[in-house]
C-alpha positions as a Markdown table, in Angstrom:
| # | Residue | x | y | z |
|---|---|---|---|---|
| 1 | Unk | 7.6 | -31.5 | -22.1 |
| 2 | Unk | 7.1 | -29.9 | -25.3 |
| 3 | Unk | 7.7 | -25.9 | -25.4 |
| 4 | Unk | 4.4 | -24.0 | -25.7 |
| 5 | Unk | 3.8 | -21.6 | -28.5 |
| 6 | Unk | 2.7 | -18.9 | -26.6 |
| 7 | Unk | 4.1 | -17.0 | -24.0 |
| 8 | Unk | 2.4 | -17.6 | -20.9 |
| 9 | Unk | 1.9 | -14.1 | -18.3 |
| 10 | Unk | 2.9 | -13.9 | -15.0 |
| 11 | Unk | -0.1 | -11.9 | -14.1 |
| 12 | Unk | -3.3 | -11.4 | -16.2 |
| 13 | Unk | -7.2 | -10.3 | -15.5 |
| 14 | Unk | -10.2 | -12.3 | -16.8 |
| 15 | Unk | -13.6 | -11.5 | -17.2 |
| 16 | Unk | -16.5 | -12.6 | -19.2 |
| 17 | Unk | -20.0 | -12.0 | -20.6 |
| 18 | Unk | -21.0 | -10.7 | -16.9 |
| 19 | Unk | -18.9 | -7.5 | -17.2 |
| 20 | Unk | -19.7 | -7.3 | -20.8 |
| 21 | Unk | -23.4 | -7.0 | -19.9 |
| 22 | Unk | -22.4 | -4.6 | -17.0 |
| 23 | Unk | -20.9 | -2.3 | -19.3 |
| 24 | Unk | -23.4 | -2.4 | -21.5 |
| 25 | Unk | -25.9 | -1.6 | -19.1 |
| 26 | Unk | -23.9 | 1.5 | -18.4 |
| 27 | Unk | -23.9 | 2.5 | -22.2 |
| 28 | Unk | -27.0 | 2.4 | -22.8 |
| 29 | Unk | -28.0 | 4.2 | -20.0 |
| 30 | Unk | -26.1 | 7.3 | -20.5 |
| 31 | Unk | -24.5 | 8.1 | -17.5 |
| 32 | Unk | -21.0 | 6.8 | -18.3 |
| 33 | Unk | -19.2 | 9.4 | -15.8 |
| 34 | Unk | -19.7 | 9.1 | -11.8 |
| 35 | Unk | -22.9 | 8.1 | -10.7 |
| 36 | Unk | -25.1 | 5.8 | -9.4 |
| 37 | Unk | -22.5 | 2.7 | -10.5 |
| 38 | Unk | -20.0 | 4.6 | -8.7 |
| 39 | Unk | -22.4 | 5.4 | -5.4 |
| 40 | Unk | -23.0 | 1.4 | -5.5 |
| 41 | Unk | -19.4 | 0.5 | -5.5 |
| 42 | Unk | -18.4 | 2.7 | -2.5 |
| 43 | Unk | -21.2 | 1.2 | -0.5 |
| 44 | Unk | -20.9 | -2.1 | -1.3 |
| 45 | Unk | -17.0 | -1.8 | -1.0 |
| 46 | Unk | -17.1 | -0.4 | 2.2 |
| 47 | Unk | -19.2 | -3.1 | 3.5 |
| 48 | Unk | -16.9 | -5.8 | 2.1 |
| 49 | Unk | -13.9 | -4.7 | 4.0 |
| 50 | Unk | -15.2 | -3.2 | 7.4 |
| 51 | Unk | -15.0 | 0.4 | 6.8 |
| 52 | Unk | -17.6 | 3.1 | 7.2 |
| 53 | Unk | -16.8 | 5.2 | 4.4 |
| 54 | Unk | -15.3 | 4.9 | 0.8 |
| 55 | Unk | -14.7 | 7.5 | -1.9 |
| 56 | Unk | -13.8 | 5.7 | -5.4 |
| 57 | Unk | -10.5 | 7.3 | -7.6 |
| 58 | Unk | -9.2 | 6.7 | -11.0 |
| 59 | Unk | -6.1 | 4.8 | -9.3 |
| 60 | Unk | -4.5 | 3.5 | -5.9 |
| 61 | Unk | -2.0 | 6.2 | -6.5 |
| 62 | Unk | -4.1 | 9.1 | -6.9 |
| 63 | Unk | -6.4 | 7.6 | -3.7 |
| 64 | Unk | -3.0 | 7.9 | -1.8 |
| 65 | Unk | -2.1 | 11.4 | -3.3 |
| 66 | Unk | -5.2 | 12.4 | -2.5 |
| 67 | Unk | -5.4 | 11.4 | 1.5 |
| 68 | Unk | -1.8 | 13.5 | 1.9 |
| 69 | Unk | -3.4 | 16.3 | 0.5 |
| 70 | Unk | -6.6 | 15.8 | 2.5 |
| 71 | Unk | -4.5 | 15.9 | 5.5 |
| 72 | Unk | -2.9 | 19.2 | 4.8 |
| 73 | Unk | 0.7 | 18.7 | 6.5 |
| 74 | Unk | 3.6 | 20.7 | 5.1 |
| 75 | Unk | 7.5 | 19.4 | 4.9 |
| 76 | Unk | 6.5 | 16.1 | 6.2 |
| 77 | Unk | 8.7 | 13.0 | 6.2 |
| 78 | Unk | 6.8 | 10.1 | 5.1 |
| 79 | Unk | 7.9 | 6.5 | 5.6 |
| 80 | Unk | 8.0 | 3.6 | 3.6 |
| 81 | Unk | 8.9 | 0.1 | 3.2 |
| 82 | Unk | 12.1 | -0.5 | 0.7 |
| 83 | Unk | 10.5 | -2.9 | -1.3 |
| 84 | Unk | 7.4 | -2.0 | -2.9 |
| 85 | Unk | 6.2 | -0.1 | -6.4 |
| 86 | Unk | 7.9 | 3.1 | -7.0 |
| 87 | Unk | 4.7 | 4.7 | -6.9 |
| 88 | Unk | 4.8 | 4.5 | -2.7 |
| 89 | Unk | 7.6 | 6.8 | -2.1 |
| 90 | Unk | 7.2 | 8.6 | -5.4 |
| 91 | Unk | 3.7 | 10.3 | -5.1 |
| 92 | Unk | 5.2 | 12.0 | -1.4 |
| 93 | Unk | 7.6 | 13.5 | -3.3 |
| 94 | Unk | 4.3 | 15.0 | -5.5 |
| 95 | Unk | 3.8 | 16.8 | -2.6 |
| 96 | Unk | 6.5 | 18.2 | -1.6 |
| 97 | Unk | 7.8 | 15.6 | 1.3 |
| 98 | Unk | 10.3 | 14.0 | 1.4 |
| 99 | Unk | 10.7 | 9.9 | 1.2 |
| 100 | Unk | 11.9 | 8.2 | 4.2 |
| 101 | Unk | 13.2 | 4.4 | 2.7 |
| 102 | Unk | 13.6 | 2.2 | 5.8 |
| 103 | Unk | 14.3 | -2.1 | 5.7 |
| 104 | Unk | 12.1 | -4.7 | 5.7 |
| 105 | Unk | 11.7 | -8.1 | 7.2 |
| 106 | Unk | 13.1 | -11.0 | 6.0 |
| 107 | Unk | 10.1 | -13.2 | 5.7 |
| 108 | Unk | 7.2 | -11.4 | 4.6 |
| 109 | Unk | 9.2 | -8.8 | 3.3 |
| 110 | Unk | 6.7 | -6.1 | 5.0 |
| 111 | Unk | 8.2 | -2.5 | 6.6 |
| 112 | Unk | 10.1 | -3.5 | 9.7 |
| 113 | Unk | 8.8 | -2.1 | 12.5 |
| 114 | Unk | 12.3 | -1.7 | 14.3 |
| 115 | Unk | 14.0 | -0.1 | 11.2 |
| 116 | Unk | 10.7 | 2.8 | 12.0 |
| 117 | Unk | 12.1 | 3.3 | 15.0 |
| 118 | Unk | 15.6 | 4.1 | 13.8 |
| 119 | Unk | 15.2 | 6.2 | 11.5 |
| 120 | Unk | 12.2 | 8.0 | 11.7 |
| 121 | Unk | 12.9 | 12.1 | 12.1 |
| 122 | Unk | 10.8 | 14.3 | 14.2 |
| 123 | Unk | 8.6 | 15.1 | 11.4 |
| 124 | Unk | 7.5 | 12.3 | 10.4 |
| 125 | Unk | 3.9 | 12.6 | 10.1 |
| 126 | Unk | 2.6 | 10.2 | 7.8 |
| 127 | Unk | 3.9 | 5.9 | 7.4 |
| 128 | Unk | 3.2 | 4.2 | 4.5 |
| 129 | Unk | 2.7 | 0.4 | 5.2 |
| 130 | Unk | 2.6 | -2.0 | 1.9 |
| 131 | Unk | 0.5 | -5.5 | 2.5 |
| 132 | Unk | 3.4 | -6.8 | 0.2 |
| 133 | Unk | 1.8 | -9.5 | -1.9 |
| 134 | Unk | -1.2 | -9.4 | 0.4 |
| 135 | Unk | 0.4 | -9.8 | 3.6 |
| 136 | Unk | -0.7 | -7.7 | 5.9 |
| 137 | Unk | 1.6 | -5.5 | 8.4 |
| 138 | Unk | 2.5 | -5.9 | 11.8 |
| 139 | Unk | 0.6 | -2.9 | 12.4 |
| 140 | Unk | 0.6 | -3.2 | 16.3 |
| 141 | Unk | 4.4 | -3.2 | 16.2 |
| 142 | Unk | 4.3 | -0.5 | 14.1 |
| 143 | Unk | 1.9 | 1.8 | 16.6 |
| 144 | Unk | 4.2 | 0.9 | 19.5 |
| 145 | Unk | 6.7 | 2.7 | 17.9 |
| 146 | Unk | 5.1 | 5.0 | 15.6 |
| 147 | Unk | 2.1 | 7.4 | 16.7 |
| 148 | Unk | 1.7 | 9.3 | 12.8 |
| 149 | Unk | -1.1 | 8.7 | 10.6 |
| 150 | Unk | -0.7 | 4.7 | 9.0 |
| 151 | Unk | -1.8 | 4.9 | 5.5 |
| 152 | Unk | -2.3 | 1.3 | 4.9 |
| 153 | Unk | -1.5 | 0.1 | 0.7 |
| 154 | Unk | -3.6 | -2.4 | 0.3 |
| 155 | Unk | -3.3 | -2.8 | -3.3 |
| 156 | Unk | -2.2 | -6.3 | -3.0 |
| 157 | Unk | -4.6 | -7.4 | -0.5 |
| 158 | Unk | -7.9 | -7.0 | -1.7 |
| 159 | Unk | -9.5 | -9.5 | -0.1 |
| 160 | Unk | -7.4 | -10.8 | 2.6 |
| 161 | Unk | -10.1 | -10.6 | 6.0 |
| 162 | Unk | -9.1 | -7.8 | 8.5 |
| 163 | Unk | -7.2 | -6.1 | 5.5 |
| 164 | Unk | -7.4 | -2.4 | 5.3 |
| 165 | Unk | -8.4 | -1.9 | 9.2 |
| 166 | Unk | -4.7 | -1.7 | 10.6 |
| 167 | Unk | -4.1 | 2.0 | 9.6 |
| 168 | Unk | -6.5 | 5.4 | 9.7 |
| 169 | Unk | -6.9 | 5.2 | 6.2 |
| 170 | Unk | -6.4 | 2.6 | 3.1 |
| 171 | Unk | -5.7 | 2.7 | -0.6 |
| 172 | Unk | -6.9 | -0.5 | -2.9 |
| 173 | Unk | -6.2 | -1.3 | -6.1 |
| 174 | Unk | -8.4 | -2.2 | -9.0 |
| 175 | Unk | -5.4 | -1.8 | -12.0 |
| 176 | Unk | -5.7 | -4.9 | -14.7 |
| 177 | Unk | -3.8 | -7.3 | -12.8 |
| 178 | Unk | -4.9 | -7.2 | -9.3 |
| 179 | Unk | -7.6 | -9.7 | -7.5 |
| 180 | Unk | -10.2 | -7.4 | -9.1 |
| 181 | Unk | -9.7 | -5.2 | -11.6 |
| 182 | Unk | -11.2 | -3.2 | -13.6 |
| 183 | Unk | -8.7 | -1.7 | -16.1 |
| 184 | Unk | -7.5 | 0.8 | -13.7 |
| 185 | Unk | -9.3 | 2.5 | -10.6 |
| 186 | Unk | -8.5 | 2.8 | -6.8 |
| 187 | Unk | -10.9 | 3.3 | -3.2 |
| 188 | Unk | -10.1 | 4.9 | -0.3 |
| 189 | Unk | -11.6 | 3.5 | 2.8 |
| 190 | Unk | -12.0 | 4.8 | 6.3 |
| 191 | Unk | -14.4 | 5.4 | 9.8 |
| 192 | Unk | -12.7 | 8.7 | 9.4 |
| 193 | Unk | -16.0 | 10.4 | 8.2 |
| 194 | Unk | -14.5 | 14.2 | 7.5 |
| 195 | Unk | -11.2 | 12.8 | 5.9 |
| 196 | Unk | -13.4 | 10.8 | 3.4 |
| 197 | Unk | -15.4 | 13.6 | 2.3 |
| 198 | Unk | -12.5 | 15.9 | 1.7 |
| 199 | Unk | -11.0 | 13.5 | -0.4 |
| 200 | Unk | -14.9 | 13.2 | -2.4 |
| 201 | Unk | -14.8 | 17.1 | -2.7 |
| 202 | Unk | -11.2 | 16.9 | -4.4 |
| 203 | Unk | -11.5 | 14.4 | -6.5 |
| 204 | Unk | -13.7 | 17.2 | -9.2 |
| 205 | Unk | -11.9 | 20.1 | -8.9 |
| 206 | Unk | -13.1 | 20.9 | -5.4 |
| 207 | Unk | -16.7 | 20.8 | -6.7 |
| 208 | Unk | -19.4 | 19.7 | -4.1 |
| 209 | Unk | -20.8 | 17.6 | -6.1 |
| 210 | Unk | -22.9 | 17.0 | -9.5 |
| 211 | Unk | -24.5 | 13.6 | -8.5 |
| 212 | Unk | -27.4 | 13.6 | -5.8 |
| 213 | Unk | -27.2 | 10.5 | -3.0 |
| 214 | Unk | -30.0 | 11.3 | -1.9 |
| 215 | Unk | -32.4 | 8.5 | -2.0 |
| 216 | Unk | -34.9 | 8.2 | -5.0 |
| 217 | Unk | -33.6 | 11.2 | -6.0 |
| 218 | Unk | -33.1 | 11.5 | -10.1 |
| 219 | Unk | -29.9 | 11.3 | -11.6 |
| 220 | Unk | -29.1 | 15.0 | -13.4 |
| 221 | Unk | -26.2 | 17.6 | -13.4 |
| 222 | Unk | -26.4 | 20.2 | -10.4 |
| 223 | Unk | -25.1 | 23.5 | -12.5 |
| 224 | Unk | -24.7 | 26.1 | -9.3 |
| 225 | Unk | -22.0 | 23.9 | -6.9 |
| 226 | Unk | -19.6 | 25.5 | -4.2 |
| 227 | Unk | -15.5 | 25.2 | -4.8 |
| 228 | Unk | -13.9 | 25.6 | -1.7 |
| 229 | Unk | -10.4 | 24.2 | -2.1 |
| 230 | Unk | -8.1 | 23.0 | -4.8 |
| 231 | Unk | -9.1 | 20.0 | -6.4 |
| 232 | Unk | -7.7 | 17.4 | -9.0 |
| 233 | Unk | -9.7 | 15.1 | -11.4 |
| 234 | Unk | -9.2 | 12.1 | -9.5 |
| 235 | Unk | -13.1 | 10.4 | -9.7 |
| 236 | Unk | -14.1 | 7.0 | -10.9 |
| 237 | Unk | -16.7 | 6.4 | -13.3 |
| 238 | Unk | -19.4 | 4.2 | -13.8 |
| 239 | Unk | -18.0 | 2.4 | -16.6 |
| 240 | Unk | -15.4 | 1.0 | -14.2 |
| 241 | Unk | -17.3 | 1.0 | -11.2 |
| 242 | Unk | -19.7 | -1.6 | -13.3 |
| 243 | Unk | -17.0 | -3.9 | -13.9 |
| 244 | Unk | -15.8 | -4.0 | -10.4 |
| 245 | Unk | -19.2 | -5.2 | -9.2 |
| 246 | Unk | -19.2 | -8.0 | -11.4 |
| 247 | Unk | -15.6 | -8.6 | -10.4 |
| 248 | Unk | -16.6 | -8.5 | -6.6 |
| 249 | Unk | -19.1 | -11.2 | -7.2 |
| 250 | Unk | -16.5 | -13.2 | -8.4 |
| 251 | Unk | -13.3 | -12.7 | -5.6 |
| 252 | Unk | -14.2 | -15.4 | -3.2 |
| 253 | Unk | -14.0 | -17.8 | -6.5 |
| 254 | Unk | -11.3 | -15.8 | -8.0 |
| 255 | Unk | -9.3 | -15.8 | -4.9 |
| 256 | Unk | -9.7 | -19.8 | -4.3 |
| 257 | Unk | -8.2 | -20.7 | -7.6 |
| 258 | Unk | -5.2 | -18.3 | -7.0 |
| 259 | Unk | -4.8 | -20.2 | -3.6 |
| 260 | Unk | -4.7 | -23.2 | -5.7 |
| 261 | Unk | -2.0 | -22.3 | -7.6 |
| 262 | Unk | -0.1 | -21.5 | -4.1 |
| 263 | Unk | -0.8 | -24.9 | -2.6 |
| 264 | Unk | 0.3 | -26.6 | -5.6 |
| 265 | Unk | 3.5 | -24.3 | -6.1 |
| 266 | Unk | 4.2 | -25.2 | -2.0 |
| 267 | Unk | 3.5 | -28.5 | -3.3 |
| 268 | Unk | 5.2 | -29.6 | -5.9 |
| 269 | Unk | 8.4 | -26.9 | -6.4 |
| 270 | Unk | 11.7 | -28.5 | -5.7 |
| 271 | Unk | 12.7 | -27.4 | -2.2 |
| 272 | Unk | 15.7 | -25.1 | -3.0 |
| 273 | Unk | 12.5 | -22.7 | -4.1 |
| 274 | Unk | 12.1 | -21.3 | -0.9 |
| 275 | Unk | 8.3 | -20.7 | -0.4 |
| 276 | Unk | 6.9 | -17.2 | 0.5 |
| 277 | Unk | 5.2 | -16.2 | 3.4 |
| 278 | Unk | 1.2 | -17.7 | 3.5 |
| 279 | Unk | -0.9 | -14.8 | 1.0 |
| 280 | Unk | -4.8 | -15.1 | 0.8 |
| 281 | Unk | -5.1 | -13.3 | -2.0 |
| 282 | Unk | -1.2 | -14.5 | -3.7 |
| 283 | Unk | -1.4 | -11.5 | -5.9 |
| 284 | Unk | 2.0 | -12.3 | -6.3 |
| 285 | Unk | 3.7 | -15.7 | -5.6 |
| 286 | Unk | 6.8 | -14.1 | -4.6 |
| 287 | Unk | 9.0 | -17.3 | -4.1 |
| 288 | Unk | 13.0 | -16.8 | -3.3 |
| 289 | Unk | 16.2 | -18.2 | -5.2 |
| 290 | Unk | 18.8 | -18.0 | -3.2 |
| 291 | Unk | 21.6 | -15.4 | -5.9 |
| 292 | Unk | 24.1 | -18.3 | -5.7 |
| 293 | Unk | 24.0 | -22.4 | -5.4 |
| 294 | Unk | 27.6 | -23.5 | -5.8 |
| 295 | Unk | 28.2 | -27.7 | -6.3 |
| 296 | Unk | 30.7 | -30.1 | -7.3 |
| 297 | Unk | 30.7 | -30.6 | -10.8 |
| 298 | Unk | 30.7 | -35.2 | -11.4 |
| 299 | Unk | 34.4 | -35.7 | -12.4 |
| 300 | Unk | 35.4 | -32.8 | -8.9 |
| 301 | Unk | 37.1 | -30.5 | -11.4 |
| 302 | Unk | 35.3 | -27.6 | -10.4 |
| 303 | Unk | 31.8 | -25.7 | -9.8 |
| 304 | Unk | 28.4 | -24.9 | -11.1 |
| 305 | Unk | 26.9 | -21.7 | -9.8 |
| 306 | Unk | 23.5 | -19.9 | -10.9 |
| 307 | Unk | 21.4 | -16.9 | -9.8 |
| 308 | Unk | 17.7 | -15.9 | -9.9 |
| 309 | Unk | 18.0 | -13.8 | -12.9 |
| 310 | Unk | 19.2 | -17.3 | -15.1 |
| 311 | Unk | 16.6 | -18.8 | -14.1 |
| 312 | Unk | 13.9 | -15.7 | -15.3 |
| 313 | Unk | 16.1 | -16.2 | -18.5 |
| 314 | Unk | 15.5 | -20.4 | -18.9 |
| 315 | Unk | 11.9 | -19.6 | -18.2 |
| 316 | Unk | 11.3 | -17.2 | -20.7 |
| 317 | Unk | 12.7 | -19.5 | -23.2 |
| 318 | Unk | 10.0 | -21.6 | -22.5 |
| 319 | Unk | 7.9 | -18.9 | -22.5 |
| 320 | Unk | 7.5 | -18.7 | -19.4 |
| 321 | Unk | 6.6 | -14.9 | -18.2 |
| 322 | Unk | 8.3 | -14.1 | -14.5 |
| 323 | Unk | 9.0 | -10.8 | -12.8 |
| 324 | Unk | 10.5 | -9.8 | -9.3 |
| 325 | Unk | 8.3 | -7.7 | -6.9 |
| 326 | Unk | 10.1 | -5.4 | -6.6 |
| 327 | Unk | 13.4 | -3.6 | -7.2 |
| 328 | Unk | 14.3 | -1.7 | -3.7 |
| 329 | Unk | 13.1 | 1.8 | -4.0 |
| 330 | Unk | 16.4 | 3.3 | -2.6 |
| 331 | Unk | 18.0 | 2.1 | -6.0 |
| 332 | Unk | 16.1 | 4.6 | -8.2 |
| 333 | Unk | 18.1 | 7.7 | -8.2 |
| 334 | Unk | 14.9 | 10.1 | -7.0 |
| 335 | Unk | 15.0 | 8.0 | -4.1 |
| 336 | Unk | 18.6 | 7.5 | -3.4 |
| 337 | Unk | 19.5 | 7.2 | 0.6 |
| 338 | Unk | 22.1 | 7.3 | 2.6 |
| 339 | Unk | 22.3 | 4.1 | 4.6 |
| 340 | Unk | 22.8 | 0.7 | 4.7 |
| 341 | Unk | 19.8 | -2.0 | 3.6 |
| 342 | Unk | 20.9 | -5.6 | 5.2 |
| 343 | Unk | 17.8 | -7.4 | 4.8 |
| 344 | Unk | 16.5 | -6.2 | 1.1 |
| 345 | Unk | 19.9 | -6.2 | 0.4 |
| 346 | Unk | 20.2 | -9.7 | 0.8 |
| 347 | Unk | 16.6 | -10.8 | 0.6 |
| 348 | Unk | 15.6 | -9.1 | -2.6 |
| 349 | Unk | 18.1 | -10.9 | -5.5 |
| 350 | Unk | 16.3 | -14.0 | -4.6 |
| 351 | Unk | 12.8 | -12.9 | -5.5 |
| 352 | Unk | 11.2 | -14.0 | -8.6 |
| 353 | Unk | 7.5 | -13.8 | -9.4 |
| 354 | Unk | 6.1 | -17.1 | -10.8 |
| 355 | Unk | 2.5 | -16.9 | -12.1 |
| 356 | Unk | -0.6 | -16.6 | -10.6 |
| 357 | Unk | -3.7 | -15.5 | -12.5 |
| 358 | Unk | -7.1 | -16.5 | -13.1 |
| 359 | Unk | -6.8 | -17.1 | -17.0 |
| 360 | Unk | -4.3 | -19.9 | -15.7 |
| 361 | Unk | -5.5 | -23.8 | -16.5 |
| 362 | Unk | -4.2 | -27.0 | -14.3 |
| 363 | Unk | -1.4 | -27.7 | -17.2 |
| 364 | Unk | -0.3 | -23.9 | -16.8 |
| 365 | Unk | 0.6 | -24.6 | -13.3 |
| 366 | Unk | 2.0 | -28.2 | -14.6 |
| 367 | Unk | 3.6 | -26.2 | -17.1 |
| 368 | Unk | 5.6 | -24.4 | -14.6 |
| 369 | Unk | 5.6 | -26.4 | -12.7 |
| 370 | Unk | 8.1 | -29.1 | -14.5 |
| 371 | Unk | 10.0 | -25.9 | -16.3 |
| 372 | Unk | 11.3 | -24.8 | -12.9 |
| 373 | Unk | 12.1 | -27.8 | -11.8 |
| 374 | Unk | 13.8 | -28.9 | -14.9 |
| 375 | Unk | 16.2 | -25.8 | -14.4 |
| 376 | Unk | 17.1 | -26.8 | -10.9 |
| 377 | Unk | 17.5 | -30.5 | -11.6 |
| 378 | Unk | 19.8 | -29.6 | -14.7 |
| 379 | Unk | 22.3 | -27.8 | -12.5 |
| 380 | Unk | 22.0 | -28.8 | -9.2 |
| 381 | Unk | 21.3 | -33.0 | -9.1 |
């Protein structure tokens, strides 16, 4: 198969003349900041995913930042999965916790409910559990053994059914590679009425607020607003908020095609590629290589080994963009602990991102399809 020209991405977002009306909807309005885009997206959101209450933020990591300070604990532990994006265990470090790393399990590659057990400390107050790739947690294991508040990160599964509803609080994701995004944004969702609200009030500086709910009620400034606490500039705006909208009118669609991709990767990789666990949103397809195939060269005079990382290397040659979600967090030095890892350690050199993205066309998946396949055939039949 001829090598493409250009490279192709392992994750990209696409829209179309839908969110460029949206946005120019907003413009012309006038009210680009938060407001009635904004109110629509919360409500709407909510809905979609079973919560009572949502307050939109600029990102998933300022939503999660924002429900640790809304909870007002001090010297907290907080526990997380080892593999995940930096920004999980980083942003409890923000505040002043510290950053409990524990393992993972070895399928779904999800916080291990056992390794909670083991090593969280008597002030552990908050867990942090990552839908890796969309999967969700086994959140019933994880309340058998741990009785803090479950922040559920739900970045990667927006929208698997039932996602978002294991913890007391989730985070989503809109940033401009996930199932809908929007350039960059976050919501936090939650029945938890009071913590929703306190998360609102920070999000402009502690101000009440400047846009009226109320229904029929004209958009305008409010100039004489109470602060009562500390607050951050952490709101969404409508210029965003009218982008997701038209992205949440295409997710069921969106989310189809990417489980397309997933069938036909199941499909049609050679079986070394070992096949990750089921995602309904595949935000990644997070397959494994195992780090080291070793076989008899013809003529028996020796051996012909390869890892994972050769194999992002042949791909990119063919332009072929790959990534690995993710690098353990203990191997960052901010994060640095002092035990042993058995399962990431071993489970984690085998991962290798293939892509998955809505900008992809059937001879993009043949594409890398026959690539991968190519490699493995060249060194191992």
């Amino acid at each position: 198969m001829k090598v493409r020209d250009i490279m192709l991405p392992v994750l990209a977002p696409k829209g179309g003349k839908e969110e460029v009306e949206a946005l120019q909807e907003v413009i012309e309005s006038g009210w680009w900041g938060k407001g009635p885009k904004v109110a629509e997206f919360e409500e709407k959101f909510a809905e979609m995913v079973g919560h009572k209450y949502a307050c939109a933020v600029t990102s998933a990591s300022h939503g999660q930042d924002l429900v640790m300070k809304a909870l007002g604990l001090k010297d907290i532990d907080v526990i997380n999965p080892a593999i995940s994006f930096i920004a999980t265990a980083m942003i409890p470090l923000w505040n002043g916790f510290t950053s409990n790393i524990v393992d993972v399990l070895p399928d779904t590659m999800c916080i291990d409910p056992k390794d909670v057990e083991k090593y969280k400390k008597p002030n552990s107050e908050v867990l942090i559990a990552v839908n890796q790739a969309g999967v969700p947690c086994d959140y019933e294991a994880l309340r058998k053994v741990f009785g803090g508040f479950i922040l559920e990160d739900t970045a990667h599964s927006c929208y698997t059914p039932g996602a978002g509803l294991g913890g007391d609080a989730a985070v989503w994701s809109f940033q401009a590679v996930k199932t809908m995004p929007c350039g960059d944004g976050g919501m936090i969702t939650s029945d938890d009425k009071d913590l929703i609200e306190k998360c609102r009030e920070m999000t402009w500086f502690g101000v009440s607020s400047t846009w009226s709910r109320a229904s029929g009620a004209k958009p305008g400034y409010a100039w004489d607003y109470q602060v009562d606490l500390v607050g951050y500039k952490y709101y969404m705006i409508d210029i965003m908020a009218a982008i997701c909208l038209e992205q949440m009118k295409k997710l069921p669609a969106n989310l189809e095609f990417r489980r397309h991709v997933q069938r036909r990767y199941n499909e049609e990789l050679h079986p070394i590629i070992e096949r990750p666990h089921h995602t309904e949103t595949v935000q990644y397809y997070c397959a494994k290589l195992p780090p080291k195939y070793t076989n008899i060269a013809p003529d028996g005079s020796g051996h012909s080994s390869t890892t994972r990382d050769d194999l992002i290397d042949y791909l990119a040659s063919k332009k072929i963009h790959t990534s690995v979600h993710f690098k353990p967090l203990y191997k960052y030095d901010p994060l640095h602990q002092n035990r042993e890892y058995p399962i990431c350690e071993k489970e984690w050199v085998k991962l290798i991102s293939l892509p998955v993205h809505n900008r992809m066309k059937e001879e993009d998946i043949d594409y890398v399809i026959y690539w991968t396949n190519k490699w493995i055939e060249e060194r191992y039949l």
